[in-house]
N, C-alpha and C positions, 0 to 999 in steps of 0.2 A: 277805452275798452282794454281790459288786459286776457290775457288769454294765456295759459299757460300749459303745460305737456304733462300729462298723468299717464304712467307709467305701468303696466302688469303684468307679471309675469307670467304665462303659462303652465300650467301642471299637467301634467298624461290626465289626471283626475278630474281636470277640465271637462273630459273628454266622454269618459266612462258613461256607459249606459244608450250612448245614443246610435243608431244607425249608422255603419261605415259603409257608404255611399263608392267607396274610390276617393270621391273628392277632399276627406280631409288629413292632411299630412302629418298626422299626430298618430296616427293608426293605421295598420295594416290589415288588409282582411282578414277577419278571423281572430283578430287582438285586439282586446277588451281595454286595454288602454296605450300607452305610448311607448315608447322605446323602453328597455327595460334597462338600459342604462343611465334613464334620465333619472336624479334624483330630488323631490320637490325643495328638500331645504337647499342642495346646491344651485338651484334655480333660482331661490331668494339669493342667495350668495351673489350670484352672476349677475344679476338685475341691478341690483346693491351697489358691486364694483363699479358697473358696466355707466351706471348713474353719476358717482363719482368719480370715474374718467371721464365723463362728457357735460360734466354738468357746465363749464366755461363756454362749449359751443350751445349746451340747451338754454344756458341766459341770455347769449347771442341774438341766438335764433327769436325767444322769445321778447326781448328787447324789439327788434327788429316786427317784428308783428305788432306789438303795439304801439310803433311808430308810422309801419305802415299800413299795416291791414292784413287780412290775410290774401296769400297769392288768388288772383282770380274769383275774390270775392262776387263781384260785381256778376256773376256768371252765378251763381249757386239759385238753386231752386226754392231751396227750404230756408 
């Protein structure tokens, strides 16, 4: 079994149009989309970097799962 980490980055754009509840942290009440200093192509950038700094622990990690499973497998519902 291999199993491997897929990665996405967030956009305020994500977000747009839908009901701000309180509950989602991307939005403020009354703002129609995210922080207005978040910028969607620096958010690729970031994800991008953020990947290539860790990609040594995410083959790790993923290594590690397909040798042993995933944690508390045995417990899942679905």
């Amino acid at each position: 079994m291999s199993t491997t980490a897929t990665i996405k980055a967030l956009r305020p754009d994500d977000f747009r149009g839908r009901e701000n509840d309180g509950d989602n942290p991307m939005t403020a009440p009354g703002q129609e989309g995210g922080p207005s200093d978040v910028n969607a192509t620096g958010a690729d950038e970031r994800a991008a970097r953020w990947q290539k700094e860790n990609a040594e622990a995410i083959a790790c990690y993923n290594d590690y799962i397909e040798k042993n499973g995933l944690p508390l497998d045995e417990f899942r519902m679905f």
